[in-house]
Wavefront OBJ file of the C-alpha trace (Angstrom):
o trace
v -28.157 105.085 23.509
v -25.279 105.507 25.989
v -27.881 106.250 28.608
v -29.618 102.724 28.284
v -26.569 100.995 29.227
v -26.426 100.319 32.769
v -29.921 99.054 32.430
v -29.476 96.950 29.345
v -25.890 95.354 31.391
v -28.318 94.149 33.809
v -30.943 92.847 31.764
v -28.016 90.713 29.757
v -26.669 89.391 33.103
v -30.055 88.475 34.263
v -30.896 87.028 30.751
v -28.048 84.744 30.935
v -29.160 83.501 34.318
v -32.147 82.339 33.809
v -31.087 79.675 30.816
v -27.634 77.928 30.343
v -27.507 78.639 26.524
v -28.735 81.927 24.759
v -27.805 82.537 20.712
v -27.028 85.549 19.974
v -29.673 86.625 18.075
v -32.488 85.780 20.992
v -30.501 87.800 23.006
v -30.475 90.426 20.687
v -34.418 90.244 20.331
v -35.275 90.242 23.862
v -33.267 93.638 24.437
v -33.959 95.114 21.446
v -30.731 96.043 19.701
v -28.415 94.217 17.395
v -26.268 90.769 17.579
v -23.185 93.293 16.816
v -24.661 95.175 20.102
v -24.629 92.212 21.885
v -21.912 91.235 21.310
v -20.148 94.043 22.330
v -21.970 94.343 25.915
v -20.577 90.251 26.179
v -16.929 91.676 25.831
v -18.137 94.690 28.517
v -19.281 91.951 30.889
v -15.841 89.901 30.632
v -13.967 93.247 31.396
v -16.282 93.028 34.909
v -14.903 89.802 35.267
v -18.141 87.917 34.373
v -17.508 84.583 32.946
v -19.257 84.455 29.642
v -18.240 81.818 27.656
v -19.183 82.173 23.688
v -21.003 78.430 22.322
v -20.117 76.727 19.105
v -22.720 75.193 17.055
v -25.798 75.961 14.862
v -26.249 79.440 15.462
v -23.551 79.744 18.490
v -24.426 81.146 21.639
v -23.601 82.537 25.259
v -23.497 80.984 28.085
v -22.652 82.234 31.899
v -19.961 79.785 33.092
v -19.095 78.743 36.557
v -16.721 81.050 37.333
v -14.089 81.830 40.582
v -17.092 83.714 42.614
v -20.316 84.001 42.092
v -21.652 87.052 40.281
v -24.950 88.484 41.751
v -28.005 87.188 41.047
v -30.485 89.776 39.627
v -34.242 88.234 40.633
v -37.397 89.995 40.066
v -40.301 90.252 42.359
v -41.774 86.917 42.085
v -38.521 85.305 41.979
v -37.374 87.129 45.506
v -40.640 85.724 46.811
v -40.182 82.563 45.978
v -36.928 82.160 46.872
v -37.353 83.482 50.636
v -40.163 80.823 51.147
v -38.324 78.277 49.858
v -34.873 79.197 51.983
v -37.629 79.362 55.337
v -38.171 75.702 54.564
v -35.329 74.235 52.999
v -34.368 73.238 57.037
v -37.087 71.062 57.417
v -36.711 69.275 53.584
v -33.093 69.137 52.596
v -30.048 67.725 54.590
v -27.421 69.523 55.964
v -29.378 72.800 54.905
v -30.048 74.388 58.068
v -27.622 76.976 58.724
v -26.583 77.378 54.978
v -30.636 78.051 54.547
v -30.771 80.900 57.192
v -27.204 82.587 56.441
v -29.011 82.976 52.760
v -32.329 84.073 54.089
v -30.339 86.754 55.858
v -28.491 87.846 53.381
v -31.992 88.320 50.692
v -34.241 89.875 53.398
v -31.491 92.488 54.049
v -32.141 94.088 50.510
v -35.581 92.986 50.377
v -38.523 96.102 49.783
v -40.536 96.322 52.842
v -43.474 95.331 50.074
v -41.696 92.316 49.354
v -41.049 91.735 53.232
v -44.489 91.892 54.125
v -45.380 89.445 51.124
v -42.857 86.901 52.382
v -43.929 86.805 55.454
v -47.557 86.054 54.935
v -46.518 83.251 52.568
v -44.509 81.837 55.113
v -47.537 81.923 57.651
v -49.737 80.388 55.196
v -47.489 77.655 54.388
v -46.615 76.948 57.530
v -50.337 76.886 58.885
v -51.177 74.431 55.756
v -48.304 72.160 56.368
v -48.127 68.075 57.156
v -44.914 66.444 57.902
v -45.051 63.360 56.820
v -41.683 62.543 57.936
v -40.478 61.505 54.421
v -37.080 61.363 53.501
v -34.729 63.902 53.833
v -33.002 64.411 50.007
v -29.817 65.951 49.850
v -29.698 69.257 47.986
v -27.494 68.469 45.227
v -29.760 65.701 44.025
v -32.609 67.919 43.514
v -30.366 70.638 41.601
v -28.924 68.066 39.384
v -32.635 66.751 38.375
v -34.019 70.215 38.193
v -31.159 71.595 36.160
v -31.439 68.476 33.649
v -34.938 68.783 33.232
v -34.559 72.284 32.749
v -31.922 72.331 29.791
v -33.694 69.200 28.632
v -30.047 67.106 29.001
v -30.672 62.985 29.329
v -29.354 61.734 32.851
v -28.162 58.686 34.003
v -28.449 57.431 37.823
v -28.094 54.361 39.642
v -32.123 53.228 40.732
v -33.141 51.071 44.052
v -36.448 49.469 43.136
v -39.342 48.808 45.756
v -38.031 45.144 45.848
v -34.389 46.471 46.771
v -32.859 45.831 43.639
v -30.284 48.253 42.283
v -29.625 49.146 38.135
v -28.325 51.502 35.731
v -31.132 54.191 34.293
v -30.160 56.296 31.378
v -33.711 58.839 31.089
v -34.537 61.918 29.415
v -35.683 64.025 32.785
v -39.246 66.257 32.569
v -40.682 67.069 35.746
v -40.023 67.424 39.479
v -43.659 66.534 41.530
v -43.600 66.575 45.092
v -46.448 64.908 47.159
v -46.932 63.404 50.400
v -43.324 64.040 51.563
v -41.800 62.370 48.878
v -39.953 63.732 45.587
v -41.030 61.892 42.019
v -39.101 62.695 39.203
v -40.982 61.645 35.745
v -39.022 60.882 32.840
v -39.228 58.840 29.300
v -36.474 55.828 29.785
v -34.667 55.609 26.788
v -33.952 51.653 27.552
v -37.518 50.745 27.970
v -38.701 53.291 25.655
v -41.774 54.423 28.115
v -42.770 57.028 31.147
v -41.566 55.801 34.644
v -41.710 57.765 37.819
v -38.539 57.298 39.558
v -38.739 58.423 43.940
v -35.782 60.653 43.892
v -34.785 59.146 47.784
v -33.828 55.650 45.675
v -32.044 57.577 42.889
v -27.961 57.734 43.556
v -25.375 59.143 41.678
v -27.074 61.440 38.839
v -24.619 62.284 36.097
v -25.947 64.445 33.192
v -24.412 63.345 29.730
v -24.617 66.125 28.132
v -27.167 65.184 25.226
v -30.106 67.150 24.899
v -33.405 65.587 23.675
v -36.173 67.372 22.639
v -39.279 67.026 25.222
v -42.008 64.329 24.616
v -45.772 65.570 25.264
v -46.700 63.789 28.839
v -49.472 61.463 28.555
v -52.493 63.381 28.992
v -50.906 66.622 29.356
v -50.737 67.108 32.851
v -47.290 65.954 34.819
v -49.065 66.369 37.999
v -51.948 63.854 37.141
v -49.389 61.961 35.743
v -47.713 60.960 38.545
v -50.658 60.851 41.059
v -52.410 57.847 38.659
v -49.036 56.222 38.646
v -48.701 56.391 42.253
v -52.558 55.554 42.999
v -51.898 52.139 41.409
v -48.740 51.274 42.244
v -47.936 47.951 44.135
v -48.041 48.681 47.874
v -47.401 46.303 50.967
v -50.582 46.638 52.856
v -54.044 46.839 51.148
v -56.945 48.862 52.630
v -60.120 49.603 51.155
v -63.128 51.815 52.629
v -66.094 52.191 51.643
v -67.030 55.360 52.481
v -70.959 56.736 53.286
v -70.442 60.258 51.676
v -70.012 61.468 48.164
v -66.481 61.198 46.011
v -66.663 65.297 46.341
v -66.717 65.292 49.263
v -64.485 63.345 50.095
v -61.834 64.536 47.846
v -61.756 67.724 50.040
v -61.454 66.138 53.060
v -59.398 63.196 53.050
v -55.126 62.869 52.199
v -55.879 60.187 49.886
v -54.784 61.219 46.457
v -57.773 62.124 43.732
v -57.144 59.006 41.563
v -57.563 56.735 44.972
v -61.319 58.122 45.336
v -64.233 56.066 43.077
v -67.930 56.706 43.135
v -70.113 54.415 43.749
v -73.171 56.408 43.485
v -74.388 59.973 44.700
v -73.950 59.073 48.295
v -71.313 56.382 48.633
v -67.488 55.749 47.228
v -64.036 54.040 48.049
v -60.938 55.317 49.174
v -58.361 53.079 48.361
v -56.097 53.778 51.550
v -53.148 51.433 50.650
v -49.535 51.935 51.213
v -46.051 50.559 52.546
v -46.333 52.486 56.348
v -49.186 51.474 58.646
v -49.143 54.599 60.546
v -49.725 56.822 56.789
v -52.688 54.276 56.069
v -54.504 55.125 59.789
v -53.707 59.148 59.266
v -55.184 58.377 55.882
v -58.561 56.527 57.573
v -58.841 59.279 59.652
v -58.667 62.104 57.449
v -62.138 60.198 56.007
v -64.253 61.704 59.240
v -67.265 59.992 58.412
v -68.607 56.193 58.472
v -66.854 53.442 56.446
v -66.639 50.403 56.460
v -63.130 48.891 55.722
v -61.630 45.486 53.931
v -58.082 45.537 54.975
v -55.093 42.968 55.552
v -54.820 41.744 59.003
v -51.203 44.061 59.383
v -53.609 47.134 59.140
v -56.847 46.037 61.558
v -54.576 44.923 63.604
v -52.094 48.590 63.405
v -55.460 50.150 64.059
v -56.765 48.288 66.891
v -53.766 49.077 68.937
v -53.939 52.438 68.003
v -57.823 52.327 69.111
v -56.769 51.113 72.071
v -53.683 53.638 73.142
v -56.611 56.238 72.114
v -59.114 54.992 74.179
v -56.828 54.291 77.525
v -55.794 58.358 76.925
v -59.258 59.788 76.830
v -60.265 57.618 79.872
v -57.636 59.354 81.745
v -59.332 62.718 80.939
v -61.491 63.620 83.989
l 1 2 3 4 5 6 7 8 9 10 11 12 13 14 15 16 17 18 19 20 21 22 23 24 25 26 27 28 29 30 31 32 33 34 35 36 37 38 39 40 41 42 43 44 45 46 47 48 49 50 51 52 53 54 55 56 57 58 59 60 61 62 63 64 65 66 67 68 69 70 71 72 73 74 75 76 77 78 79 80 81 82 83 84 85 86 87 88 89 90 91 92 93 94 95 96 97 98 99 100 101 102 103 104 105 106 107 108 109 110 111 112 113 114 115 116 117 118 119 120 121 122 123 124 125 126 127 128 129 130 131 132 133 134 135 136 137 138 139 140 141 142 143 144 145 146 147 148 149 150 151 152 153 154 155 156 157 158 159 160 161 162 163 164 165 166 167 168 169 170 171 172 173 174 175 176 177 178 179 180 181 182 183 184 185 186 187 188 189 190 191 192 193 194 195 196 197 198 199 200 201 202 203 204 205 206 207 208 209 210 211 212 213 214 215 216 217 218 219 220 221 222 223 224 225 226 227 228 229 230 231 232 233 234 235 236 237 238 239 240 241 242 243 244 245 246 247 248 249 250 251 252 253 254 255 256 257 258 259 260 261 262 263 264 265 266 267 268 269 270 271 272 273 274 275 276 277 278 279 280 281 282 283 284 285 286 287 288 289 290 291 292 293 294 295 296 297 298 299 300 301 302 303 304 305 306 307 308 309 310 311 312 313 314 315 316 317 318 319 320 321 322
């Protein structure tokens, strides 16, 4: 009906938003009219001066192209949300995001609902009360749109890849997930070279360029990216070793200490290890003392010695207290 236009327009335009490729026919199933109907609300969106370029292949397709501006984006609820939040923090992550980051925020809170105000706002204070700056690497924003885009639209990438040892080579990968943890950026992906799962740190990854070949996505091992990545990184080579022992149970212990889930064994009811290893001395004694009980500790000499000086610049500040 005539009347259902302006709505369905705006579904379309947020439809083609969301994905870089739609056929016609999924188009024409998620607004529930036909491909010829679709097609002709594609030519009314050109006459607005959207770019919507039509896709050979298959089944051919639509696609919204990069055009001279940028049309408006058309979020929902959840998608406003999470977009403020992540423009509140974006200063403190991404480089040379600052200003850009608040001109946006600006911009999105001035058509915000009050509901949707409020909501941001509490999400901001929560995150902000929960936070730890680790003082990992700033990444610069581009990087983490490539990856996210390529993972997205399942496309295989190839970068340029620092290892731990310094060491620079060529990577050509087929991209899956994006896992932040302790300050640092991971991206997991199948390499097509060594025909196996590797989690690259996206602060050593330099000069992403899609190819555009799309793959079609492997299961992850186990099933869970997250865990993935967190067993990968829990036994990874690091450059200074430190094991406690801990007198309290793995639970317990799991709730209270940085340390990653996979670094926590059992020993029995009452005891475990944390395996508190890592390149940066000062990450291994915030790690100790996250622990907040008795352990006892089998470290390199680096680390007793990190934490005896930091014992001592402790000590000489609480003696000062009267």
């Amino acid at each position: 009906m005539t009347s259902d236009l302006p709505a369905r327009m705006l579904r379309l335009l947020s439809l083609l938003q969301t994905r870089r490729e739609w056929s016609g026919t999924e188009l024409a199933d998620r607004l529930g009219v036909t491909t010829r109907t679709v097609r002709r609300d594609i030519d009314r969106l050109r006459e607005l001066d959207y770019p919507v370029e039509g896709t050979t292949g298959h089944a051919g397709g639509y696609r919204l192209a990069s055009g001279t501006a940028m049309p408006p984006l058309l979020l929902d609820d959840d998608e406003a949300t999470a977009t403020a939040v992540a423009l509140r923090t974006a200063a403190g992550h991404l480089t040379g995001m600052e200003e850009t980051s608040l001109r946006a925020l600006a911009k999105l809170e001035q058509v915000l609902p009050a509901r949707l105000r409020t909501q941001v706002a509490a999400l901001q204070q929560t995150t902000a009360a929960i936070g730890w700056e680790t003082g990992g690497p700033r990444l610069a924003p581009e990087l983490l749109a490539t990856l996210a885009a390529a993972c997205r639209d399942h496309e295989t990438l190839t970068f340029d890849y620092t290892t731990r040892h310094g060491t620079a080579a060529p990577r050509r990968v087929e991209p899956h997930h994006l896992i932040s943890s302790g300050g640092l950026w991971y991206l997991l992906a199948h390499d097509t070279g060594r025909d196996d799962w590797r989690v690259y740190r996206l602060d050593r990854i330099a000069g992403p360029a899609p190819t555009r070949h799309h793959f079609t996505p492997r299961p992850v091992p186990g099933g869970d990216p997250a865990a993935y990545v967190a067993e990968k990184i829990a036994t990874a080579p690091t450059r200074y070793r430190a094991v406690a022992t801990v007198h309290a149970p793995a639970d317990t212990l799991r709730c209270r200490s940085w340390a990653l889930p996979a670094r926590i064994k059992p020993l029995d009811e009452r005891t475990c290890t944390v395996d508190c290893s890592g390149n940066h001395l000062p990450a291994i004694v915030q790690t100790l003392a996250a622990l907040d009980t008795d352990y006892d500790l089998d470290a390199d000499p680096e680390v007793t010695a990190h934490l005896r000086r930091t014992a001592e610049r402790l000590h000489h500040a609480t003696a000062t207290q009267s």
